[in-house]
N, C-alpha and C positions, 0 to 999 in steps of 0.2 A: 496806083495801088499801094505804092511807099508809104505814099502819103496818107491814105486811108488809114493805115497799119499805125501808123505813127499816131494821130487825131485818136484813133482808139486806146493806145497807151496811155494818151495822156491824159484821156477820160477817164480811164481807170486810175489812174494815180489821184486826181483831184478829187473821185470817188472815197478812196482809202484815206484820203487826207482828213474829208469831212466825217467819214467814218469817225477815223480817232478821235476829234473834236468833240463831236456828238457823246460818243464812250466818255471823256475826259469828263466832259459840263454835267454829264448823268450820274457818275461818280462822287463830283463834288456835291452834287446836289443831294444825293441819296445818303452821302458816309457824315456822319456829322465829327466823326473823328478829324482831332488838328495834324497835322504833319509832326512826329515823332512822338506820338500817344503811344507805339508801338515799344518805343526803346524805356518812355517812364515804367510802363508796366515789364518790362522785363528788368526793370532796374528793381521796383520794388519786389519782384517775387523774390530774389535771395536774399534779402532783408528779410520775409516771414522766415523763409528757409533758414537763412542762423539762428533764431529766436528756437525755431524748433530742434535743429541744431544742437543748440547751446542744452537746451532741457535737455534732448535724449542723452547726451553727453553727462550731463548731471548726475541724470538716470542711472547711467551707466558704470558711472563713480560711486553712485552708493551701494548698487549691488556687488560691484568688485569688495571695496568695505565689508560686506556683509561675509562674502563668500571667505574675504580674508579673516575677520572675524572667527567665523565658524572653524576654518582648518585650524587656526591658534587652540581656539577650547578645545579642537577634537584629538589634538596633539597632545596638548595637555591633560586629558580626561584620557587619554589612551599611556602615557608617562604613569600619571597619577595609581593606574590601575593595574600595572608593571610593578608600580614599587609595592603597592599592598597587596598581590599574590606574593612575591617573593619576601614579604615580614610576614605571609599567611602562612609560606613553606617552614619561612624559619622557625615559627614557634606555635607552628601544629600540634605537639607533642606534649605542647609546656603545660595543660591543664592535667591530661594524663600522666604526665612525669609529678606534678605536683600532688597528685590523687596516691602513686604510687613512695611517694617519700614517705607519704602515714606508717606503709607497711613496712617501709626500710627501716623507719623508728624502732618501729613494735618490734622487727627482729632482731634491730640492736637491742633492745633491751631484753630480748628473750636472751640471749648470747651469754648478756650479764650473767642471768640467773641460773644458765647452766654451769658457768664453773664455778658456784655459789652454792647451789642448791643437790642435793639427793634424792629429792622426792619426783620420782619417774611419772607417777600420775600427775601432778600437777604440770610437770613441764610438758607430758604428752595434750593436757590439754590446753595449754596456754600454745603449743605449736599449732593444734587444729584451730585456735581462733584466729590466729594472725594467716591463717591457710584459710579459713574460711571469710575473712575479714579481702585477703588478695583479689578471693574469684567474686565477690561482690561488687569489689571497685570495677573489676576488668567487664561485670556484666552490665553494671551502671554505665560504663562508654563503649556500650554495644554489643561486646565482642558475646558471643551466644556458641555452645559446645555444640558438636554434631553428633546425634544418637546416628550411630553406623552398624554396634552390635544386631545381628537378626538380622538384617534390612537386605534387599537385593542389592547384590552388589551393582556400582555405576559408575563405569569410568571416569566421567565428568566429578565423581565426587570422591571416589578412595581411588586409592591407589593399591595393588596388589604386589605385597611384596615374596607370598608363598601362597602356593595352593596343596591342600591334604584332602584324603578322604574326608567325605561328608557322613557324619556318623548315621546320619537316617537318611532317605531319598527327600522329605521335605527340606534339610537344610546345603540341597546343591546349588550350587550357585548365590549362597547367601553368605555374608561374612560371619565369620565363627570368632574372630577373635581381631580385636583390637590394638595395636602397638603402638601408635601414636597417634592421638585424636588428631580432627578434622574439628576448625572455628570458622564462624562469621564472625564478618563484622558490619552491623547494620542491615543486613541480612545477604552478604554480600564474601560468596568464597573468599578467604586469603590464604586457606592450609588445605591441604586434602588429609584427609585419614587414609594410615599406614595401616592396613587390614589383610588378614588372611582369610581367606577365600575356599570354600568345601566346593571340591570338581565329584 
C-alpha cells in the first residue's frame, strides 16, 4: 500500500513538471515580448515624465513672473496713489485761496481809499462790490446760502438756539428769525443755521 502511495506521488509530480513546461513553451510562444522589454519601457516613461516635467516647471516659472510682476505694479500703482491724495489734501484749497486773493486785493485797496477819501457814497459802494464780488467767488466753488427764514424748522438743518412766542398760530414751529446762516457746499451740508424758532 506504501508503495502504491508513493507510485501515485510521483505521478503527480511528473504531472506538475509537464504541466510547467507546457505553461512555459505556451508563454513563449504566445508573448512575443524579449526578456527585459519590461525594464526599457519603464526606463523610458520618466524620460517623457521630465520632458513634461521640465515644461510644467517652466510653466510655472512664468506664472510666478507674472504674479510677481503684478504685486510690483500693484504696489506701485497703490504708492503712486498715496502720494497724489496726500498733494490732492495739500493743495485742495489753492484754487479757492487763489479765487479769494482777488478779493483780498480789492480790499487792500478799498483800505487805501478810506484814509484818502470823504466821500461816504462812494466808499459804501466800492465796499458792496468787493462784498458782492466775495459771494460770487464763494458761489462759483459751490458753496450755496440756505433759505431757513419761514421754513419748518429741521433739526437735520438749523440749529435752535431760542424759542419765543409765534406771533400768529401759522408761524409755530417755523423759524422767525435767522442768526447765523446755514451753507452748502455742492449741495452738501457743512454749517447748520443758528435760527429762532416760534413755540
Amino acid at each position: 500500500m506504501f508503495k502504491k502511495k508513493k507510485s501515485m506521488d510521483q505521478r503527480d509530480q511528473e504531472q506538475r513538471q509537464e504541466w510547467t513546461e507546457e505553461q512555459l513553451s505556451e508563454n513563449l510562444n504566445t508573448d512575443d515580448s524579449r526578456p527585459g522589454d519590461e525594464l526599457l519601457d519603464a526606463s523610458e516613461e520618466p524620460a517623457d515624465n521630465s520632458e513634461e516635467v521640465q515644461k510644467l516647471r517652466g510653466e510655472c516659472n512664468d506664472l510666478r513672473d507674472k504674479l510677481l510682476r503684478q504685486a510690483a505694479e500693484f504696489d506701485n500703482f497703490r504708492k503712486r496713489t498715496a502720494r497724489e491724495r496726500l498733494e490732492l489734501v495739500q493743495t485742495a484749497g489753492k484754487d479757492m485761496m487763489l479765487s479769494l486773493l482777488e478779493v483780498v486785493d480789492d480790499s487792500d485797496r478799498a483800505m487805501d481809499v478810506l484814509d484818502k477819501s470823504e466821500d461816504i457814497a462812494a466808499l459804501k459802494e466800492g465796499m458792496h462790490l468787493i462784498f458782492q464780488k466775495l459771494k460770487n467767488t464763494l458761489q462759483q466753488k459751490g458753496l450755496q446760502l440756505m433759505e431757513a427764514q419761514n421754513q419748518d424748522f429741521d433739526p437735520e438743518l438749523h440749529e435752535a438756539i431760542a424759542e419765543i412766542p409765534a406771533p400768529t398760530p401759522e408761524q409755530q414751529g417755523k423759524v422767525l428769525d435767522v442768526v447765523q446762516p446755514g451753507y452748502y457746499m455742492n449741495d452738501k451740508l457743512i454749517r447748520h443755521a443758528k435760527v429762532v424758532v416760534g413755540k
